[in-house]
C-alpha positions as CSV (number, residue, x, y, z in Angstrom):
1,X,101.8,144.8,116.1
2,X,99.5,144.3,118.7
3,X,98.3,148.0,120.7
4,X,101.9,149.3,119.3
5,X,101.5,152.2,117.4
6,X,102.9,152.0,114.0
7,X,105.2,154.0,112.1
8,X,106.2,154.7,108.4
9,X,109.5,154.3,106.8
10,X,109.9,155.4,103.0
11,X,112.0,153.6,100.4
12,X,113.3,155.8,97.7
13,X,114.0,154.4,94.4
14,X,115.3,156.8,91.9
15,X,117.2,157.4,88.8
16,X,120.1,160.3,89.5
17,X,122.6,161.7,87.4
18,X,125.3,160.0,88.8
19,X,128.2,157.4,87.2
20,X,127.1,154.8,89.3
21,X,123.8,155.2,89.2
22,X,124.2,154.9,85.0
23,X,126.5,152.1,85.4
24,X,124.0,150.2,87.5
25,X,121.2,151.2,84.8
26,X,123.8,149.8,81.6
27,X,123.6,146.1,83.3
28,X,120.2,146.3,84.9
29,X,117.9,148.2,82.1
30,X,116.0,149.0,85.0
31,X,113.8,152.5,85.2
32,X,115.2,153.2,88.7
33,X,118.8,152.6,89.3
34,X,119.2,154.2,93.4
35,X,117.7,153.6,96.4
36,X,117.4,155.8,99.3
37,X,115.7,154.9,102.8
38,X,113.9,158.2,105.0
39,X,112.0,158.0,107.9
40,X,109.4,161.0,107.0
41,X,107.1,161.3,103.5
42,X,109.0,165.3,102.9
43,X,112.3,163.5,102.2
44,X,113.9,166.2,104.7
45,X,116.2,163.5,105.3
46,X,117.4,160.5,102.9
47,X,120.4,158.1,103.8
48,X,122.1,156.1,101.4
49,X,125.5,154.9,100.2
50,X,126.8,157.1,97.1
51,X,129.1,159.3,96.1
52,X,130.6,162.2,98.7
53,X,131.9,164.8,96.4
54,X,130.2,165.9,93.3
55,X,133.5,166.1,91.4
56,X,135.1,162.5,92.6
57,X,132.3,159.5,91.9
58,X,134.6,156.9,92.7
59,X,135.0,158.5,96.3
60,X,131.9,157.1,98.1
61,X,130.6,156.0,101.3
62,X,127.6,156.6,103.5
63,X,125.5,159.7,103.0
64,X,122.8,162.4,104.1
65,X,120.8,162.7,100.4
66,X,119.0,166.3,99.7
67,X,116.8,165.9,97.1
68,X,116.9,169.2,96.0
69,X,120.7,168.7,95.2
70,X,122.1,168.5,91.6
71,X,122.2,164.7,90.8
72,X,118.4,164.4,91.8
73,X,117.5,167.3,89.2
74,X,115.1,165.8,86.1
75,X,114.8,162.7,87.9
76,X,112.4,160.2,87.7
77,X,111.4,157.9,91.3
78,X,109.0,155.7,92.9
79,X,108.0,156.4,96.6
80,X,107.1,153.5,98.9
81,X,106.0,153.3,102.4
82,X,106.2,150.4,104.8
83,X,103.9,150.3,107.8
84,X,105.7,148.8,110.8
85,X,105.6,148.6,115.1
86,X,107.4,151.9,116.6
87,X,109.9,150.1,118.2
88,X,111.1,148.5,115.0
89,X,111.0,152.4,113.5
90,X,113.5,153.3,116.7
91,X,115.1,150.3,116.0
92,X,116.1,151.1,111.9
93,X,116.7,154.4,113.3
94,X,119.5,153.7,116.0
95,X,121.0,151.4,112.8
96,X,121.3,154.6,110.6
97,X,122.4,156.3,113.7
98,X,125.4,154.5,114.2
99,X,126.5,154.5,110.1
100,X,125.5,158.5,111.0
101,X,127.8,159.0,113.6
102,X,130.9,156.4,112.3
103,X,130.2,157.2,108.6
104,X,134.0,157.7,108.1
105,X,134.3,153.9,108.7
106,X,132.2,152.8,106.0
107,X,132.9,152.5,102.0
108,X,131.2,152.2,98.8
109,X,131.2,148.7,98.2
110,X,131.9,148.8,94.0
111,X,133.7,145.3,94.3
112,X,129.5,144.8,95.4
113,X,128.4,145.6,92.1
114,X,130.2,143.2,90.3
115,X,129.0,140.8,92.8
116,X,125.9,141.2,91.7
117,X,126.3,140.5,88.0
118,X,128.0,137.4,88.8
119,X,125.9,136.2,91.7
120,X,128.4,136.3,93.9
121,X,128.6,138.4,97.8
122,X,132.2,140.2,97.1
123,X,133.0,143.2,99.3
124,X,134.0,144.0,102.9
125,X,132.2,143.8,106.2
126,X,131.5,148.0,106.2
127,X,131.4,148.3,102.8
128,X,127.9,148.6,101.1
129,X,126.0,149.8,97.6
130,X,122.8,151.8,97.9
131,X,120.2,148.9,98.1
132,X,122.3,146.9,99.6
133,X,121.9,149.3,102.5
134,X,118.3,149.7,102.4
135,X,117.9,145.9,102.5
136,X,120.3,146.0,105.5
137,X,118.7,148.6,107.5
138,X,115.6,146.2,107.2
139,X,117.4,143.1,107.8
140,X,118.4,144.6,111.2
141,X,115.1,145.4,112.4
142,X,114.2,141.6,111.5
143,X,112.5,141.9,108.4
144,X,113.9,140.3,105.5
145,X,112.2,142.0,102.1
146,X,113.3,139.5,99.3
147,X,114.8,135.9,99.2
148,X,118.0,137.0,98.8
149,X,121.1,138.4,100.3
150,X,120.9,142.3,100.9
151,X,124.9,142.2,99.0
152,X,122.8,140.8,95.8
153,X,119.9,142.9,95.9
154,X,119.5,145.2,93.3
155,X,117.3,149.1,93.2
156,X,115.0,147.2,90.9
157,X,114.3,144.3,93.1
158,X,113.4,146.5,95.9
159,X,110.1,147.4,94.4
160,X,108.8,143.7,94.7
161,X,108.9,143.6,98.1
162,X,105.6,142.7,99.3
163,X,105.6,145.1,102.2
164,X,107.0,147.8,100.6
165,X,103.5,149.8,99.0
166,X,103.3,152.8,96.0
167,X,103.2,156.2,97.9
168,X,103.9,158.2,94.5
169,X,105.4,157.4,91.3
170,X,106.9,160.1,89.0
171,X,109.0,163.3,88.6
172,X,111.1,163.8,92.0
173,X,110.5,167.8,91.6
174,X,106.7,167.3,91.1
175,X,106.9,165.4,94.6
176,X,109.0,167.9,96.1
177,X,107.2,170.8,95.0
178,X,103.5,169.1,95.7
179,X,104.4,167.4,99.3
180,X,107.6,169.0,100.5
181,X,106.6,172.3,101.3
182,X,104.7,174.1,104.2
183,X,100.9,175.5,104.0
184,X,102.4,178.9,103.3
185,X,104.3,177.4,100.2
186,X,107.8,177.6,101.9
187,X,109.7,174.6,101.2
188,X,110.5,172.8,104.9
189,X,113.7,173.6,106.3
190,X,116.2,170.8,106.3
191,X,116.3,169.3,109.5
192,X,118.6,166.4,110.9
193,X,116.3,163.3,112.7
194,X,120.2,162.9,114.3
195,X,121.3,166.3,116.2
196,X,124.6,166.1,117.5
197,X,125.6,165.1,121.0
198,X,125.9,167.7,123.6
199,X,129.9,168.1,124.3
């Protein structure tokens, strides 16, 4: 990375009370079925693909995750970090950025998930599952984690990835309670790493 200073990005992987999420868990057997990307250790912010109304899981796309929102309650998650140049960090951010900004053109790619239990790529061009994303948002910034498409990789493989290293392992509320809050014990305001454009 030469004199470049470097950057962290945090990978997510998770276990939330969602229908997908348990779906994914029935055919993998896997302790962590969801995977999340953020671009600060608090978590403030978390992008993914999942569902967009509580009451509808089949109606999903891209999404803002708040950990402190229902479907993360009781669960378990490993935390990793990945060390890399600040113009690749800009880089995986201006990618999110533009799912951010056009999220209403992007789909939960279910006909995905059967491609991954029969090895095969199915779904559309702006259609994605949650670790399919993550592995995109990577793939964008030129760094390929695993030998295999991003449309076949799964929560589980995620935590292989060589450059991908343990931050924390355990109860998402102990994390957020321990590291998520200020000196004063206030938890950290939600804050968007995206504000919206000036009209």
């Amino acid at each position: 990375m030469n004199n470049e200073q470097t950057k962290q990005i945090y990978v997510l992987l998770s276990n939330p009370n969602t229908v997908v999420a348990k779906m994914i868990g029935f055919y993998t057997r896997a302790p962590y079925n969801h995977a999340s990307i953020a671009f600060d250790p608090e978590l403030r912010e978390m992008y993914s693909f999942g569902r967009k109304h509580p009451m509808l899981p089949i109606l999903g796309g891209f999404v803002k995750e708040n950990i402190h929102s229902r479907v993360f309650d009781k669960a378990s998650c490993a935390i990793y970090s990945c060390t890399v140049s600040e113009s690749v960090y800009h880089q995986m951010r201006d990618y999110v950025r533009q799912f951010e900004e056009n999220k209403d053109l992007y789909s939960y790619n279910f006909l995905g998930i059967l491609g991954v239990v029969l090895n095969m790529e199915l779904g559309g061009k702006n259609s994605f599952f949650c670790s399919q994303f993550v592995s995109s948002v990577f793939l964008n910034a030129g760094m390929q984690l695993l030998d295999k498409s991003a449309c076949l990789t799964t929560p589980d493989d995620l935590s292989t990835c060589s450059c991908l290293k343990l931050h924390f392992r355990g109860s998402l509320n102990h994390y957020r309670d321990k590291y998520c809050q200020s000196k004063a014990g206030i938890l950290l305001q939600e804050r968007t790493l995206f504000p919206a454009k000036a009209n």
